[in-house]
C-alpha positions as CSV (number, residue, x, y, z in Angstrom):
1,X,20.8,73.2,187.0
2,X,22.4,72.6,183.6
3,X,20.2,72.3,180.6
4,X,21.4,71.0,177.3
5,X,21.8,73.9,174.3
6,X,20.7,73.3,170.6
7,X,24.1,74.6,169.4
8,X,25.9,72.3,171.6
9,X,24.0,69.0,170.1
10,X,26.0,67.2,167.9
11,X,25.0,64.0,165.8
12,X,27.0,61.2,164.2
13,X,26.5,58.2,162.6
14,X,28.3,55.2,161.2
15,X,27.0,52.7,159.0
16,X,25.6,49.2,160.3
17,X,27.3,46.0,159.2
18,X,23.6,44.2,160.4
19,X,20.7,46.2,160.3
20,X,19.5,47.1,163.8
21,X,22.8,46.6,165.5
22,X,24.6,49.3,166.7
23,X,27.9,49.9,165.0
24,X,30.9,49.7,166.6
25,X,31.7,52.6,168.9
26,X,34.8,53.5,167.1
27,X,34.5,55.1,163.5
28,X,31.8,57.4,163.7
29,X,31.8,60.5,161.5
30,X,30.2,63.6,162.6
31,X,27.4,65.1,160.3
32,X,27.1,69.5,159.5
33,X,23.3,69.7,160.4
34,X,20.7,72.6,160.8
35,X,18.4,70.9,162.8
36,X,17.0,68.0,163.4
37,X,13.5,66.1,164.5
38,X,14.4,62.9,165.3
39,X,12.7,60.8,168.5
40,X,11.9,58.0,169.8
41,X,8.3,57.4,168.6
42,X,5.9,55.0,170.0
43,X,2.8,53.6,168.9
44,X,0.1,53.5,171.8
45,X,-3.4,52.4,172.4
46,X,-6.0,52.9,175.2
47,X,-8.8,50.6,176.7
48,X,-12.4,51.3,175.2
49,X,-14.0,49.6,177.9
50,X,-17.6,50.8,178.5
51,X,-17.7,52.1,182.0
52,X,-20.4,53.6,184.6
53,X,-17.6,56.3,185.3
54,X,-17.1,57.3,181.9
55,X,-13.3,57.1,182.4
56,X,-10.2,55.5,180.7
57,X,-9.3,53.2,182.8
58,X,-5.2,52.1,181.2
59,X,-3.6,53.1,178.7
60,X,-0.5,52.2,177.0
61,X,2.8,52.9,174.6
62,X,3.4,50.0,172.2
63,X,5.7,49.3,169.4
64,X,8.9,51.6,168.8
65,X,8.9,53.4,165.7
66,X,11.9,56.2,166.0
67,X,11.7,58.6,163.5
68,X,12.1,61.8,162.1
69,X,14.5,64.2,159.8
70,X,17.4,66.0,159.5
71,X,17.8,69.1,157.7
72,X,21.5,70.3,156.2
73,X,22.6,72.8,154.4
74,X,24.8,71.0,150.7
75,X,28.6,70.3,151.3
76,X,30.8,68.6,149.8
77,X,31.4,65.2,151.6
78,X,29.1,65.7,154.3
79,X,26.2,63.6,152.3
80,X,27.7,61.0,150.6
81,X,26.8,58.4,152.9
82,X,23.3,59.6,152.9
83,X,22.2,60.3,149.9
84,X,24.0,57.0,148.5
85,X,21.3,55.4,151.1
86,X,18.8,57.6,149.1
87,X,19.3,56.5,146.0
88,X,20.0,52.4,147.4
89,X,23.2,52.6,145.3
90,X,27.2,52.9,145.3
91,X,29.4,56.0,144.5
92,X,31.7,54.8,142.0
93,X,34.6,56.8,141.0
94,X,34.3,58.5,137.3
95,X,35.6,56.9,133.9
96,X,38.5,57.7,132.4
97,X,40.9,57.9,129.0
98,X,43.8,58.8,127.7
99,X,45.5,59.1,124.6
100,X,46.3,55.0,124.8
101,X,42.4,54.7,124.6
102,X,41.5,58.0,122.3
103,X,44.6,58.1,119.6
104,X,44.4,62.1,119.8
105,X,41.9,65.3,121.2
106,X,41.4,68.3,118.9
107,X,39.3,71.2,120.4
108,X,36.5,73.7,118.6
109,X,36.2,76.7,120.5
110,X,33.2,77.9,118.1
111,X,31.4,74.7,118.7
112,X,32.7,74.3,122.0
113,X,33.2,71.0,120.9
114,X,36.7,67.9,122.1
115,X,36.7,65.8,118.8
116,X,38.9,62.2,119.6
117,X,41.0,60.7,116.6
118,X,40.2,57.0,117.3
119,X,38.3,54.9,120.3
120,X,35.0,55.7,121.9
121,X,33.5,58.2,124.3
122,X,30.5,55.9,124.5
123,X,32.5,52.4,125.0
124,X,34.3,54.1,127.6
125,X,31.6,54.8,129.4
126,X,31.1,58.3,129.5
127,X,27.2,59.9,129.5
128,X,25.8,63.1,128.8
129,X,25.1,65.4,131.7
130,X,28.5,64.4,132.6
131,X,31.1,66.8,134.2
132,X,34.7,66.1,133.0
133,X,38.0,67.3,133.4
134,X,40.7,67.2,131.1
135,X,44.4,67.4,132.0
136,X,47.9,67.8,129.9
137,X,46.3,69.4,126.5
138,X,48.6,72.1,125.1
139,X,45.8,75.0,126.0
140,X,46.6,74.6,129.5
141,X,43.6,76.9,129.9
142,X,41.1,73.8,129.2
143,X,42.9,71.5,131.8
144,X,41.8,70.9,135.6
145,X,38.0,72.6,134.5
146,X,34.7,70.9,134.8
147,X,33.0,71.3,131.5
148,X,29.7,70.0,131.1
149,X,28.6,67.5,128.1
150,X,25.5,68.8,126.9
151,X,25.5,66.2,124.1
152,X,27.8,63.6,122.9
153,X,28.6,61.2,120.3
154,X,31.3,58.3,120.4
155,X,33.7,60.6,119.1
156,X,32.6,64.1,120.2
157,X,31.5,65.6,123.4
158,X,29.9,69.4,123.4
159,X,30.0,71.6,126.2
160,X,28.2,74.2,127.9
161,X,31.1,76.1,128.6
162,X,34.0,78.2,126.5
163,X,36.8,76.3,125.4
164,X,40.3,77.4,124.1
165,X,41.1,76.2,120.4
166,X,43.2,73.2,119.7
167,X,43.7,72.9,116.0
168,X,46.6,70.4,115.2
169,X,46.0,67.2,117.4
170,X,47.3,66.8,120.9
171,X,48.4,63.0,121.6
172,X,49.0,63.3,125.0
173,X,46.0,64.2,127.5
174,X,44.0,62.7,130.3
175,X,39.7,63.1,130.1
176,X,38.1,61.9,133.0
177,X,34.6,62.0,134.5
178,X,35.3,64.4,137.2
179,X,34.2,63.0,141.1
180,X,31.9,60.3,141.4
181,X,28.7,59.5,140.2
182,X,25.4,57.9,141.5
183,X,22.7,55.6,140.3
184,X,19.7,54.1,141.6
185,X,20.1,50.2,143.2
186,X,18.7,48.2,145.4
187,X,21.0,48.4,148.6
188,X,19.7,48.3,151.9
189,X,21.9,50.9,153.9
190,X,21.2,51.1,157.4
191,X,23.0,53.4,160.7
192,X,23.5,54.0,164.0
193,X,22.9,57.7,164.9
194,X,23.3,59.2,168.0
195,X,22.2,62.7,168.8
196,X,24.8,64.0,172.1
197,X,23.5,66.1,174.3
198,X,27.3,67.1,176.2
199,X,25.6,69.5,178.3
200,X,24.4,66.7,180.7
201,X,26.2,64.2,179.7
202,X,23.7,62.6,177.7
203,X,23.1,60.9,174.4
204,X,20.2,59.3,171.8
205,X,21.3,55.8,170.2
206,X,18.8,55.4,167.1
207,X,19.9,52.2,165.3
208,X,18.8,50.4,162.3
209,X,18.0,53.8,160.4
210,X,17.2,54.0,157.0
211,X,16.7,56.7,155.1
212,X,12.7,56.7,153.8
213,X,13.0,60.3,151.6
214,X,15.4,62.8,151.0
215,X,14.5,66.4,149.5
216,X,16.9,69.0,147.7
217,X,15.7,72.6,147.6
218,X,17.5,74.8,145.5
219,X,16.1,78.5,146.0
220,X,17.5,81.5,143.7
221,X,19.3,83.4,146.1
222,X,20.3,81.0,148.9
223,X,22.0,78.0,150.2
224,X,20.6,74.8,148.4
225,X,19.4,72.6,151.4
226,X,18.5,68.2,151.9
227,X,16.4,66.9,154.0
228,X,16.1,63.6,155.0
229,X,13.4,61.5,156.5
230,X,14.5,58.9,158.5
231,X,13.2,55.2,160.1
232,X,14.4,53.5,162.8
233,X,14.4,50.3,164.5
234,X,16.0,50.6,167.8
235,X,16.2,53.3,170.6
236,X,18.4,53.8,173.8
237,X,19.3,56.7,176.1
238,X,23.0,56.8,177.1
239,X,24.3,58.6,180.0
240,X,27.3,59.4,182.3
241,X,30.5,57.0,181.2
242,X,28.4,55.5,178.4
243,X,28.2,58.7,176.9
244,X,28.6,59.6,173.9
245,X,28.8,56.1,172.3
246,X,30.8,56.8,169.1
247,X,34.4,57.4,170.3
248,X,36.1,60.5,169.2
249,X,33.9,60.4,165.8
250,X,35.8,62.1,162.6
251,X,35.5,65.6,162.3
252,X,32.9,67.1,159.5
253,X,33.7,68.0,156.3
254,X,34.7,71.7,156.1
255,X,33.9,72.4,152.5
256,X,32.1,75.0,151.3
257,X,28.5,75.1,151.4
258,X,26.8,75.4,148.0
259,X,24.3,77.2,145.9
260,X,22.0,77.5,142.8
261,X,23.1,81.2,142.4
262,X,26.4,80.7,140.9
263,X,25.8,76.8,139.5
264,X,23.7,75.4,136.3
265,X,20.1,74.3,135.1
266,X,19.8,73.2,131.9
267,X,16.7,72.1,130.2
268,X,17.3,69.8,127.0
269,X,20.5,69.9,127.2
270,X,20.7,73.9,127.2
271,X,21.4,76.2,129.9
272,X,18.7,78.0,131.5
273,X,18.6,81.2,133.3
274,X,14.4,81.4,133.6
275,X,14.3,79.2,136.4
276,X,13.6,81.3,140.4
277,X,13.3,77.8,142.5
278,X,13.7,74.1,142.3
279,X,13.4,71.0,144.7
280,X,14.1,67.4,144.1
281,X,12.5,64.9,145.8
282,X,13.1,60.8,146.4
283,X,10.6,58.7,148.4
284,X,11.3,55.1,149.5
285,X,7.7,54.7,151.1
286,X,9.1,51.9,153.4
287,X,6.7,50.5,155.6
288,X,7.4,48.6,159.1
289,X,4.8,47.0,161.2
290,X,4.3,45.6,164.5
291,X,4.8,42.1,165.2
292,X,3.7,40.3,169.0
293,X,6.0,39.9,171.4
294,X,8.6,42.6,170.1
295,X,8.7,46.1,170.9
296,X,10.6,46.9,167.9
297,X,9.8,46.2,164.1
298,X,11.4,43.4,162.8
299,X,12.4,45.3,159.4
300,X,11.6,48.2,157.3
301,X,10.8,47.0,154.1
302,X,11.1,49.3,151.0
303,X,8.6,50.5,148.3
304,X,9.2,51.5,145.1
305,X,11.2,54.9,144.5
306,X,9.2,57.4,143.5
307,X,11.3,60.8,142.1
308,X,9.5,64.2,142.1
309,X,10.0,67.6,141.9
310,X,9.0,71.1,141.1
311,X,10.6,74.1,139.2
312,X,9.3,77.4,139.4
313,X,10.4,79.1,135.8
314,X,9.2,82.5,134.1
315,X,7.0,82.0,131.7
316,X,8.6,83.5,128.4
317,X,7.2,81.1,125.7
318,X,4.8,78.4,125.2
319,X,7.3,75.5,125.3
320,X,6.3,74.4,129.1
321,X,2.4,75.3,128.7
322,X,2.7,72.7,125.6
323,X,4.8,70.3,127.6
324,X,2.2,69.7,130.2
325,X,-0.7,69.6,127.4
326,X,1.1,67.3,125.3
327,X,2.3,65.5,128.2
328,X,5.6,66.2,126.6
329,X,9.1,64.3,128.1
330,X,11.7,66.8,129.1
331,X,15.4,66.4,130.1
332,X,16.6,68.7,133.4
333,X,19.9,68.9,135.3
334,X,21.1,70.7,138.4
335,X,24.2,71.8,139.1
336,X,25.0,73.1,142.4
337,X,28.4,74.5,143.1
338,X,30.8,75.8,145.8
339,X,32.9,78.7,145.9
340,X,36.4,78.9,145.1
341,X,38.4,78.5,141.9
342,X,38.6,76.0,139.2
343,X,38.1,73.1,139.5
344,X,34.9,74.2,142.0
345,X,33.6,71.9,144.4
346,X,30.2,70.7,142.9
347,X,26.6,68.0,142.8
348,X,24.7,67.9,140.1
349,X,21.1,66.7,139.8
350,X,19.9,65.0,137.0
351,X,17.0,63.7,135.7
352,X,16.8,62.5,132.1
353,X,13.3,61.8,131.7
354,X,10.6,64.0,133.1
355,X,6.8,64.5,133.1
356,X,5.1,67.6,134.1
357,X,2.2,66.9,136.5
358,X,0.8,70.4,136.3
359,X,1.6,74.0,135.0
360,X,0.3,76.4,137.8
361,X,0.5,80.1,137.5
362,X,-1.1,83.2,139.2
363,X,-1.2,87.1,136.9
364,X,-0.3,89.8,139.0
365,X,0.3,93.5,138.4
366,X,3.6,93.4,139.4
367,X,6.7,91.5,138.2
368,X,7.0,88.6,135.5
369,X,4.8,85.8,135.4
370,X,6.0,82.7,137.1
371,X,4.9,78.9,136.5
372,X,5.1,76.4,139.1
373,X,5.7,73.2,137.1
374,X,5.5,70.0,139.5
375,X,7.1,66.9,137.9
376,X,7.3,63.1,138.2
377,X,10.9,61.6,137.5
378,X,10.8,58.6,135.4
379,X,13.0,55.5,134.5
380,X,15.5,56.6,131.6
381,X,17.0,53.3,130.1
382,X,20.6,53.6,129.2
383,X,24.1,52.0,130.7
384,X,26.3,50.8,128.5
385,X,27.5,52.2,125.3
386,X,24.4,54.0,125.7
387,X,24.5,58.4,126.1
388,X,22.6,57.7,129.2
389,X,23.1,56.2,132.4
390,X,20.1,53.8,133.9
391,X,17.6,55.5,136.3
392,X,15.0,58.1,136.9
393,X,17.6,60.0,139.1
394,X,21.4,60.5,138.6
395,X,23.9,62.4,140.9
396,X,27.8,63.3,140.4
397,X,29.7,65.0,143.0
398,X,33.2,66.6,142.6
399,X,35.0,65.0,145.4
400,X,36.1,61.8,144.1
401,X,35.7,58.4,146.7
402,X,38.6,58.0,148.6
């Protein structure tokens, strides 16, 4: 008797040109999970008929409602798909300029500061939070780098990071938004997963699958993980020769996995090193529900999108005790990263307009005092010309869309 192994399982998907039909079996791309819950729920009800025997009498399953979640550990690559569905929007591809659009670049290393001669940083369309690159300047060691803007102006960006000194005026250099970047819309992403089981020659079909909530936890000292909750409409078992259904799906991505240990969080625009967990949290709250005659839901319909989170950060001052009394807005990014050298693989998380909920804390004899500080992401108005980019929830990624 062969029986199927968790470590055999794979899972792919492939997004749906019509929600709730199964994509086409050619396409698929295979997803780096850790584990994964998803099944082919169904409602049920029973008869409540009165009887002398004191007995249920029938019983029955109703409508389909296939659900669950599937846990992964951050990649570059691996997510885009998803977490675009997430956030309901588009990755777009960063902004750029050159010396046609910024006349010249000179460089501050005191004030870690790139200083244009002409043009905009703001009509162009960069924001702050953003992670640029810059290419051809004459200190070669500032080229092919993300540097972080932790504030900007039209004609000067800051950054967090060391920068070499360019006094006299380089007119010819390329400054570009590093990656791609994502904001909160109003798509309706739907796919066809399938969950293959090649042990026995079996597979799961869930189709019209939306994602409801994805979660980012960023411990410390570990890899930063997502979760995502998913709906479905439809549900079908393959076997033998119709198994699996996706046809030689794409291989995974096989970049490196990433962590909080080595990346960013900055706070206001300043970088952090207080902070000993975080998690980031979107919910869709979609709702489907039965119709008669159909065992399936005719659609998942979405809520609003609700962004929460929680840091856990030692308490050194009084800043975050008075930001919760005061009801106070703060500013946080997240900025995960891979290994390897410059320029690292990377996703940052940013939210540019926060409330904290609560500031939890329990005094112990030993070690440093730790608040829990629970937060509720809120709509930051921006776009363009603007410092800020629309949405309670903005993500860049280093691997540009291809």
């Amino acid at each position: 008797m062969t029986l199927q192994s968790g470590v055999g399982t794979t899972i792919a998907y492939k997004a749906e040109s019509l929600f709730g039909t199964a994509a086409g079996p050619s396409g698929g791309q295979l997803l780096r999970y850790n584990s994964s819950s998803l099944s082919p729920v169904r409602d049920s009800f029973q008869s409540s008929e009165n009887r002398p025997d004191q007995q249920i009498q029938d019983f029955r399953l109703g409508t389909r409602r296939p659900a669950g979640s599937l846990e992964t550990e951050i990649a570059a690559a691996n997510l885009d798909a998803l977490l675009g569905a997430a956030l309901r929007g588009s990755w777009s591809n960063g902004v750029s300029g050159t010396e046609s659009d910024f006349t010249s670049v000179t460089v501050d290393a005191g004030s870690r500061t790139a200083t244009i001669g002409g043009g905009s940083f703001l009509a162009t369309g960069f924001k702050t939070g953003d992670i640029v690159r810059f290419a051809d300047l004459s200190a070669a060691g500032n080229n092919g780098r993300n540097l972080t803007v932790t504030a900007l102006t039209a004609t000067t960006m800051t950054f967090a990071e060391d920068v070499a000194e360019i006094a006299s005026p380089d007119t010819a250099f390329t400054v570009a938004v590093a990656g791609a970047k994502l904001v909160p819309a109003t798509a309706r992403d739907s796919f066809t997963i399938e969950q293959n089981y090649p042990d026995i020659d079996v597979s799961e079909v869930f189709t019209g699958c939306r994602v409801n909530s994805a979660t980012v936890k960023m411990p410390a000292n570990g890899l930063a993980m997502a979760t995502f909750g998913i709906m479905a409409k439809g549900y079908a078992v393959h076997e033998g020769a119709e198994a699996p259904y996706f046809t030689a799906p794409a291989e995974a991505p096989t970049n490196g996995l990433m962590e909080l240990v080595t990346g960013d969080v900055f706070i206001d625009g300043a970088r952090v090193a207080v902070v000993t967990d975080a998690e980031v949290s979107i919910a869709l709250n979609m709702q489907a529900d039965p119709v008669v005659g159909a065992q399936e839901v005719p659609e998942i319909f979405y809520g609003s999108m609700a962004v929460t989170g929680r840091m856990s950060i030692y308490l050194e001052n009084a800043v975050y005790l008075q930001a919760f009394d005061g009801e106070t807005e703060l500013e946080v990014w997240f900025v995960l990263k891979a290994p390897g050298s410059e320029p690292q693989d990377f996703l940052a998380v940013r939210l540019h307009r926060i409330k904290a909920t609560a500031n939890e804390k329990s005094l112990a004899a030993g070690g440093g005092i730790v608040q829990s500080i629970p937060f509720q992401g809120l709509l930051r108005s921006g776009g363009s010309g603007t410092v800020h980019d629309t949405g309670s929830l903005v993500l860049q990624r280093g691997n540009p869309v291809s």
